[in-house]
C-alpha positions as CSV (number, residue, x, y, z in Angstrom):
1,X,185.0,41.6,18.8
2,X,184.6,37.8,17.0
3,X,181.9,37.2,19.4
4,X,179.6,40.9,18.5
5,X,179.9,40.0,15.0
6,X,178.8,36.3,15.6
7,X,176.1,37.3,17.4
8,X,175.2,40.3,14.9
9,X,174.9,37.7,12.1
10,X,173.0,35.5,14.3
11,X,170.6,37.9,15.2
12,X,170.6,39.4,11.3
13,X,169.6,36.0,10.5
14,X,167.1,35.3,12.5
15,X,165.5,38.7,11.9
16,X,165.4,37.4,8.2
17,X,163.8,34.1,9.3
18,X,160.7,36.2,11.1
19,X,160.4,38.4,7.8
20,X,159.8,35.1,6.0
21,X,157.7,33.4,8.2
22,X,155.7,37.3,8.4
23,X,155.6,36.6,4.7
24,X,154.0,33.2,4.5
25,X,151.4,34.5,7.1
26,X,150.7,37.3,4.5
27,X,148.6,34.9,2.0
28,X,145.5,35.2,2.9
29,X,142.9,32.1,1.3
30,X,139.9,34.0,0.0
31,X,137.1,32.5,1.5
32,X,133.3,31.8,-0.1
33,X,131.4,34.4,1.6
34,X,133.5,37.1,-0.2
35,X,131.8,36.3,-3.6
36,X,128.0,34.8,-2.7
37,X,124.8,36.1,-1.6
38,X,124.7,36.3,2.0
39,X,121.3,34.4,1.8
40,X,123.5,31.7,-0.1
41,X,126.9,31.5,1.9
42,X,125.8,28.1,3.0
43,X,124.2,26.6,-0.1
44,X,124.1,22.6,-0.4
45,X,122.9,21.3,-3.7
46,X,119.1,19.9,-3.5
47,X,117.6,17.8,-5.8
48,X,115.2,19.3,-8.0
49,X,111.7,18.2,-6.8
50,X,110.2,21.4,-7.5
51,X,112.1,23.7,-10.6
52,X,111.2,27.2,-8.0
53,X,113.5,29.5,-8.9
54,X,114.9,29.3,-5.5
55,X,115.7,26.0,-5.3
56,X,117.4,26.7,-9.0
57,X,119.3,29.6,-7.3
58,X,120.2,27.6,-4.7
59,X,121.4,25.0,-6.5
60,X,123.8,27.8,-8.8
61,X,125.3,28.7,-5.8
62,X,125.9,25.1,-3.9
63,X,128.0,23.8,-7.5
64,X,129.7,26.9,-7.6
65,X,130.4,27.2,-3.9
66,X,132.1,23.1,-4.8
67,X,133.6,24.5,-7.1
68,X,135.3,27.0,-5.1
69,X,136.3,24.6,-2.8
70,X,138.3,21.8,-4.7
71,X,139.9,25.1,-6.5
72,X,141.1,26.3,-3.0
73,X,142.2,22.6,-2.2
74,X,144.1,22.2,-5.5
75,X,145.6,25.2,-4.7
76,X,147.1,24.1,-1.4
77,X,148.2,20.8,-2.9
78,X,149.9,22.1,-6.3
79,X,151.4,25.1,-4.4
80,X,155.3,25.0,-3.6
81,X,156.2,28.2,-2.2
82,X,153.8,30.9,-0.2
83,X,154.2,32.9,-4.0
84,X,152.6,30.4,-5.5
85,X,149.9,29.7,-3.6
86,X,149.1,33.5,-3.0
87,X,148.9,33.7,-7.1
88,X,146.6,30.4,-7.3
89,X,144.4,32.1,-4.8
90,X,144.7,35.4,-6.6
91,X,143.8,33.3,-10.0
92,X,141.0,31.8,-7.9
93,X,139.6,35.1,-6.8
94,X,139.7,36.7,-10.1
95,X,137.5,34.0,-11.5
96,X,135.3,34.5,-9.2
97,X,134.5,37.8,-9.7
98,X,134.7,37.0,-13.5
99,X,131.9,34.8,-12.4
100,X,130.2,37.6,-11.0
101,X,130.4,40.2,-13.3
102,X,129.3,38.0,-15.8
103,X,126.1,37.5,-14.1
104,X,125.3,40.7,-13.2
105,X,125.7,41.5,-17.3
106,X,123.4,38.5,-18.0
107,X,120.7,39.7,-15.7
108,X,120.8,43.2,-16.6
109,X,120.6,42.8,-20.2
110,X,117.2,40.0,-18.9
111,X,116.0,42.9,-17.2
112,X,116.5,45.4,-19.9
113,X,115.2,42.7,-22.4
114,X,111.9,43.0,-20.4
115,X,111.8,46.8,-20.2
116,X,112.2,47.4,-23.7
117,X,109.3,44.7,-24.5
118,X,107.1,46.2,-22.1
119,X,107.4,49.5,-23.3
120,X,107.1,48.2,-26.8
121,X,103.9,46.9,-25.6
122,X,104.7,43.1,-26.0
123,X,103.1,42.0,-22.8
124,X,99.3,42.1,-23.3
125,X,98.5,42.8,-19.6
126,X,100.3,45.7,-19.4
C-alpha cells in the first residue's frame, strides 16, 4: 500500500512539474511583424541623402523596430519568473499599439486637415 501512495505522489508531482513547464511555454514574445507595415518588417535605418518621404518612412520604422528590440531584450534580462516576463511583453505590446493608434489619429486628422482646406477652397489649383 506504502508503495501505491509513493508512487501516486510521485506521479502527482511530476504531473505538476509538466503543468509548469506547459506554463513557461505559454509566454509567447510578440514579435515585430505583428505591429509594422509589411513593406517595413525589415526596415534598417538609412542615412538621409535624399529627405523622400520613403526613405523618412523607412527610417520611422527601422528606430522604432530598435526600439522594439532592446525592449524585448530588457525584457528577457529583467524578467524573474515566466509572469513577469509575459507582463513585460504584454507592457511591450500595448505600447506598441499605443504607437499605432496614435499614428493612425495623427494621419487622419492630416488627411482631414487637407479635406476641409480643399473644400474651403484653400488650394488654388483645385
Amino acid at each position: 500500500m506504502k508503495k501505491y501512495i509513493i508512487l501516486s505522489l510521485f506521479v502527482l508531482a511530476f504531473i505538476g512539474i509538466s503543468a509548469d513547464s506547459a506554463k513557461a511555454e505559454s509566454v509567447i514574445e510578440p514579435q515585430w511583424a505583428e505591429f509594422c507595415p509589411p513593406l517595413y518588417e525589415n526596415a534598417v535605418f538609412k542615412p538621409a541623402k535624399e529627405n523622400s518621404k520613403r526613405n523618412m518612412e523607412n527610417n520611422y520604422w527601422a528606430l522604432r523596430k530598435a526600439k522594439f528590440e532592446k525592449s524585448i531584450t530588457e525584457c528577457k534580462v529583467i524578467s524573474k519568473t515566466q509572469s513577469e516576463l509575459g507582463m513585460c511583453y504584454s507592457r511591450v505590446a500595448n505600447l506598441e499599439r499605443n504607437k499605432n493608434n496614435q499614428r493612425k489619429e495623427a494621419q487622419y486628422e492630416k488627411n482631414d486637415k487637407i479635406n476641409q482646406q480643399i473644400r474651403d477652397g484653400g488650394y488654388w489649383w483645385y
